[in-house]
N, C-alpha and C positions, 0 to 999 in steps of 0.2 A: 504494500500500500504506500509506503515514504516512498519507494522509487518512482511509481506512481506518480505521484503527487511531484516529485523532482521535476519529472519529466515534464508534466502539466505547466509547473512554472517555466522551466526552460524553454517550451515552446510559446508561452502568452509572452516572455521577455522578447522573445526573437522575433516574434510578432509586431510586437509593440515599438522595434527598432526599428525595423523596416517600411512600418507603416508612418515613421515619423518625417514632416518636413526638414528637407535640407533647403540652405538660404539657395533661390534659383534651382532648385530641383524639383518636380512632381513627385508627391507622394503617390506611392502604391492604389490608392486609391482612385489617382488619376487615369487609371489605366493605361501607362503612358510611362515608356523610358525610365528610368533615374538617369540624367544628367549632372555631369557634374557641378559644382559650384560655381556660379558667375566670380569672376576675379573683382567685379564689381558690377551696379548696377549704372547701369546706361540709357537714361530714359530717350526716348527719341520721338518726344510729341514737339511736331510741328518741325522736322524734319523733310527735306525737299528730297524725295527720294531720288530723282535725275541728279542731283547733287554728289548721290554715292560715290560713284564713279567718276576720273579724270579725264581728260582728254589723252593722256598717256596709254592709262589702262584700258580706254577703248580702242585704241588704238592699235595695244597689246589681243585684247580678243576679237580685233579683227570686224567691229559694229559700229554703227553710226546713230543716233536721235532716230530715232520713228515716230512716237508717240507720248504722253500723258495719260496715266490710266486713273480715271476714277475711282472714288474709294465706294466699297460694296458695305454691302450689311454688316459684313464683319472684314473684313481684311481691307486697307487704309490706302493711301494713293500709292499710285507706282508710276516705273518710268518705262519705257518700251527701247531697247534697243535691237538693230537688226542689222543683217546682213544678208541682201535680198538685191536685185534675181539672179545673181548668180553663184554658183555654189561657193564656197556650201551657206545653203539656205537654212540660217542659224539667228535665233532670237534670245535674247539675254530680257528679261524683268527683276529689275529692283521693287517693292513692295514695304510700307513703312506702315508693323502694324500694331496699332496701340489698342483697339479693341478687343484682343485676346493673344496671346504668344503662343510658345509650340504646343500647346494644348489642342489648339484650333486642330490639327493633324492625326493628335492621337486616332488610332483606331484604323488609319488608312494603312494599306496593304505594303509590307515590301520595308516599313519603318525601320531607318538604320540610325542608330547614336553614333554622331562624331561630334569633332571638336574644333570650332571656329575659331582661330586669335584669340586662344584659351577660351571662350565661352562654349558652352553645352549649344549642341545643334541635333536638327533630324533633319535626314533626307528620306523623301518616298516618292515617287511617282506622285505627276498632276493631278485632282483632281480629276475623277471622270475619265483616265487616262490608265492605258494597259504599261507606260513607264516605257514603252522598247523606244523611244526618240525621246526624253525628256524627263527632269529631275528636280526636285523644288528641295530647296535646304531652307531651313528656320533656324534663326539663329536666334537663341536665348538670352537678352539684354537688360531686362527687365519685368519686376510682375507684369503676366498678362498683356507684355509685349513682347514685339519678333522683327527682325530684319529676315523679308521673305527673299529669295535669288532664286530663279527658276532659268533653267536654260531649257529650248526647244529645237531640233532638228527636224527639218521639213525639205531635207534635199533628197538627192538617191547617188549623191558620188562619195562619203563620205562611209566607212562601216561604221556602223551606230547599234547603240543597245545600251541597257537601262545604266550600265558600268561605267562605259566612256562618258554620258548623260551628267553623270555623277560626279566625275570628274571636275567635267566642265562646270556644273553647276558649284560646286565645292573650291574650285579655282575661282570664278567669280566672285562667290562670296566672302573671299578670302579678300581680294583686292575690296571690293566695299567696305568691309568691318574695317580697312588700315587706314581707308577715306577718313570714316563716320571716327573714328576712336584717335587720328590725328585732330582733324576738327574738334573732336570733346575733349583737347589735352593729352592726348597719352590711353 
């Protein structure tokens, strides 16, 4: 009956730790990753999100201005960059989203934890998207905010699949966080 009873305790402890929040992490209960620690929080309301990126760094992924994207119900303005019509037919969105962070994602298929310029991130496939041309990373900055980076391939000279997608999209994101975290200091 004590070992019993040991064991009972040692599993409500072990429970009870894992289901606790970490500062910028989802608790277990979020259904969602554990991420690690933001190195700090980085709020990004009112943030220009074509702002992310430089004229260098576009330069570097090879895209030019397309668009202004509207903010939706829940994910916040973004910026559209492309490189169109001729191959490779490749699109880059920046996304600045303060009405929910990587939370918004939980649940969608293929969800991978990595690590942006030390911040907690997830990549998964678009939206509504089988993922084989295209990769969305969230990068964790903030409660209930995200710097959203999605890359899209719509060519046919290029091999492409959810990997190299991910890539790209994880390279990008990488140049915007050194944008936004230069701009906020450090």
């Amino acid at each position: 009956m004590t070992r019993r009873l040991t064991i009972l305790l040692l599993v409500a402890a072990l429970t009870t730790a894992c289901s606790s929040a970490v500062n910028g992490s989802p608790t277990s209960e979020s259904n969602g990753p554990l991420l690690p620690t933001r190195p700090r929080e980085l709020p990004i309301d009112g943030m220009d999100p074509c702002s992310a990126l430089t004229p260098a760094q576009l330069k570097e992924l090879g895209v030019a201005y397309y668009r202004t994207v509207q903010p939706g119900d829940i994910r916040g303005p973004g910026c559209d960059w492309i490189h169109s019509p001729t191959e490779p037919v490749q699109s880059y969105t920046v996304a600045i989203n303060t009405r929910g962070g990587v939370e918004l994602v939980f649940g969608q298929p293929e969800l991978n934890p990595i690590t942006i310029e030390g911040f907690g991130a997830v990549e998964t496939p678009g939206l509504y998207s089988s993922g084989e041309n295209d990769c969305v990373v969230m990068v964790d900055v903030a409660p209930h905010q995200a710097v959203q980076v999605a890359y899209s391939y719509n060519g046919s000279t290029l091999p492409m699949n959810h990997e190299i997608a991910c890539q790209r999209a994880r390279n990008a994101a990488e140049l915007a966080m050194q944008t936004i975290l230069a701009r906020a200091g450090g």
